[in-house]
C-alpha positions as a Python dict, from the first residue, in 0.01 Angstrom:
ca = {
    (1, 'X'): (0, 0, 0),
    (2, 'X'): (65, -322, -166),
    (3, 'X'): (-11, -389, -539),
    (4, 'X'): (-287, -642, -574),
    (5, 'X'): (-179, -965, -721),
    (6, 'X'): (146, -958, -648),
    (7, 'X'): (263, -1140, -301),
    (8, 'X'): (458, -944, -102),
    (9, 'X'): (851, -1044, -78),
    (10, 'X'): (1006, -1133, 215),
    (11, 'X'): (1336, -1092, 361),
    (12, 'X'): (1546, -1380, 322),
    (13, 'X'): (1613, -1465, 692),
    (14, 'X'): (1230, -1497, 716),
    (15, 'X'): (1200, -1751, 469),
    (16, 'X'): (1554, -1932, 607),
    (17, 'X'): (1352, -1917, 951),
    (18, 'X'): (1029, -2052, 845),
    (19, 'X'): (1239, -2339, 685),
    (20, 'X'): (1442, -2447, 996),
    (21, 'X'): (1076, -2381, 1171),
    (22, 'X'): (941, -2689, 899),
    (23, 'X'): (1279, -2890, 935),
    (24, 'X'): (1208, -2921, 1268),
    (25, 'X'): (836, -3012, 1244),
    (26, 'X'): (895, -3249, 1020),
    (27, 'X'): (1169, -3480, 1240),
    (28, 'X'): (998, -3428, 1600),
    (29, 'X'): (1189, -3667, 1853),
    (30, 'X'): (1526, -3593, 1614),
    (31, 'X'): (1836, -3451, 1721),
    (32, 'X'): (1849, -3140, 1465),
    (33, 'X'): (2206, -2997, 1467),
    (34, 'X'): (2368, -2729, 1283),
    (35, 'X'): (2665, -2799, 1059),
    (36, 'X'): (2916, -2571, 1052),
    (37, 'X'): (2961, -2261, 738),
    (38, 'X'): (3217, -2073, 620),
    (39, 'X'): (2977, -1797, 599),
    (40, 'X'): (2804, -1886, 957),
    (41, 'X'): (2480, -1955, 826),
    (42, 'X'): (2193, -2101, 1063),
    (43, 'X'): (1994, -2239, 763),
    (44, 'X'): (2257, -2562, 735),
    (45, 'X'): (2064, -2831, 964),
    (46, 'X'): (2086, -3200, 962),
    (47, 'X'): (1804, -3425, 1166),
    (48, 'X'): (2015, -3723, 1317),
    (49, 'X'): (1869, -4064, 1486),
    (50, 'X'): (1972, -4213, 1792),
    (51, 'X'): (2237, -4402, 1643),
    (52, 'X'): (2402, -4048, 1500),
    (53, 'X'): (2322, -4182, 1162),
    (54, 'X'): (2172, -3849, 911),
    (55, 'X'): (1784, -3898, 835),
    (56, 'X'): (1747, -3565, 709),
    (57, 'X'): (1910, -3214, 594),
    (58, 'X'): (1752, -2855, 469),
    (59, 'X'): (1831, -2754, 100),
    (60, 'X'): (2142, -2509, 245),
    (61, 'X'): (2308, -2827, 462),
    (62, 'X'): (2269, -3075, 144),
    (63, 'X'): (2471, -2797, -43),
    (64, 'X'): (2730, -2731, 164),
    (65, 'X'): (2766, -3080, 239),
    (66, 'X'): (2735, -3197, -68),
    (67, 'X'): (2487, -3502, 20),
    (68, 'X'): (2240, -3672, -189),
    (69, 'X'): (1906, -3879, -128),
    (70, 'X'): (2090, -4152, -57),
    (71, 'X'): (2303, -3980, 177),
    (72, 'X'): (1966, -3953, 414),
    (73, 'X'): (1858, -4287, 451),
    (74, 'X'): (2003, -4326, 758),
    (75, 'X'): (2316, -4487, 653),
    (76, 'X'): (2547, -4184, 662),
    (77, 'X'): (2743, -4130, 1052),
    (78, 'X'): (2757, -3759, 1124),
    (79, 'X'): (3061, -3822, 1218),
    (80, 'X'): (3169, -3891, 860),
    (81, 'X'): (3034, -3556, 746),
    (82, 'X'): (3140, -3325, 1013),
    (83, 'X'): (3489, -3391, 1148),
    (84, 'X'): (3668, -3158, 1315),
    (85, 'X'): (3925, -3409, 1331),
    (86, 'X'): (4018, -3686, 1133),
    (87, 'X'): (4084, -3973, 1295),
    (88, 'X'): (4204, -4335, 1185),
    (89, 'X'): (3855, -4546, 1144),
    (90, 'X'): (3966, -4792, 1339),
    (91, 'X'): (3802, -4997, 1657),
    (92, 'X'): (4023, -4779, 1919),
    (93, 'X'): (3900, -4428, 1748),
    (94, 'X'): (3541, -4579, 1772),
    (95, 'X'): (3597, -4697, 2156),
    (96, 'X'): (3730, -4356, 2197),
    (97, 'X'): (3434, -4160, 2089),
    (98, 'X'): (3176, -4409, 2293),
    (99, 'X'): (3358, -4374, 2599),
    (100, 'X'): (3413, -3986, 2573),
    (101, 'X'): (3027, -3949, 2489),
    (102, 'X'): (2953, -4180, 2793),
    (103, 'X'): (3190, -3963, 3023),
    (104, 'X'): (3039, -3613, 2867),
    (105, 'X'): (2670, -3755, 2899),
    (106, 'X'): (2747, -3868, 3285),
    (107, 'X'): (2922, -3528, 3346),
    (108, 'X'): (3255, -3729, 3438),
    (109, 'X'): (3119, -3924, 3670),
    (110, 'X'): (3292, -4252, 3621),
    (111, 'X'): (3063, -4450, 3810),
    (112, 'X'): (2771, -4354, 3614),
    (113, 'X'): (2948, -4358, 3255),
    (114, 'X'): (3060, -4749, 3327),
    (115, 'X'): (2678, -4780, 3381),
    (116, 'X'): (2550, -4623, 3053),
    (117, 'X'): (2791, -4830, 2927),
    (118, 'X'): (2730, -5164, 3099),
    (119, 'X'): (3056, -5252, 3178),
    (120, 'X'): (3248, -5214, 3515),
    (121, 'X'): (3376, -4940, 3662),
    (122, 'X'): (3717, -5062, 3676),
    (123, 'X'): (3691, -5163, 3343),
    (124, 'X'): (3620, -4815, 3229),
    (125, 'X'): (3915, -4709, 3428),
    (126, 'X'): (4199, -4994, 3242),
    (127, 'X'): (3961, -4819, 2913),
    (128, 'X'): (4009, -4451, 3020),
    (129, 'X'): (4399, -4562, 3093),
    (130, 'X'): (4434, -4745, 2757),
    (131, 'X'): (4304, -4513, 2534),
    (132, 'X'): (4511, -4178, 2692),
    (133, 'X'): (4143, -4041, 2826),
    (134, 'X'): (4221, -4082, 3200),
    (135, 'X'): (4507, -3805, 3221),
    (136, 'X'): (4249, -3559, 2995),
    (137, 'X'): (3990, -3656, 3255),
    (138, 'X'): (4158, -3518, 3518),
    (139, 'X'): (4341, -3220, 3409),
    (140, 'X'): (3972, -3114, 3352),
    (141, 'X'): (3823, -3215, 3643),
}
């Protein structure tokens, strides 16, 4: 029987899982993703636009990450924050990453990656070619 007065306490992954429950309510239509912890924690979430650009983080993902108000204004890539590589930030890295996420979000297909992209297919090809993705592209396939 519980003391009257006092709320009860509850275990901490209840109250991590009612916030990520909130985080999510509160960016419907928002990509929420799940930054990566040393200590594997699934409280660190960060609520990304269209353009990958950070519009909002729980308490545990501002921690880790280190980011401020100003950080969430939509201004910040994910990219910059969560790297798993650093790259040069130059135009080729930049073409690099647009063409890949074309390629990954048209399963391969060429055809239909030059399409999300609006260019040609055989100018995705010279692109693949240029940029070293062509040879990946087909040890995978």
């Amino acid at each position: 029987m519980r003391a009257l007065g006092r709320p009860q306490r509850r275990p901490a992954g209840t109250a991590r899982r009612i916030e990520c429950d909130l985080f999510r309510r509160a960016f419907p239509g928002r990509r929420i993703v799940l930054a990566p912890s040393p200590e594997g924690r699934t409280d660190t979430l960060l609520a990304v636009d269209g353009h990958e650009l950070i519009v909002g983080a729980t308490r545990a993902a501002r921690q880790l990450l280190g980011l401020s108000a100003a950080d969430l204004d939509g201004r910040t890539p994910i990219g910059d924050l969560i790297a798993r590589e650093q790259e040069a930030d130059d135009l080729a890295a930049g073409e690099r990453a647009v063409v890949q996420r074309a390629l990954a979000r048209a399963r391969g297909n060429v055809s239909h990656a030059a399409e999300l992209l609006g260019i040609s297919r055989a100018t995705l090809h010279r692109k693949l070619n240029k940029l070293g993705l062509h040879e990946q592209r087909t040890v995978h396939a």
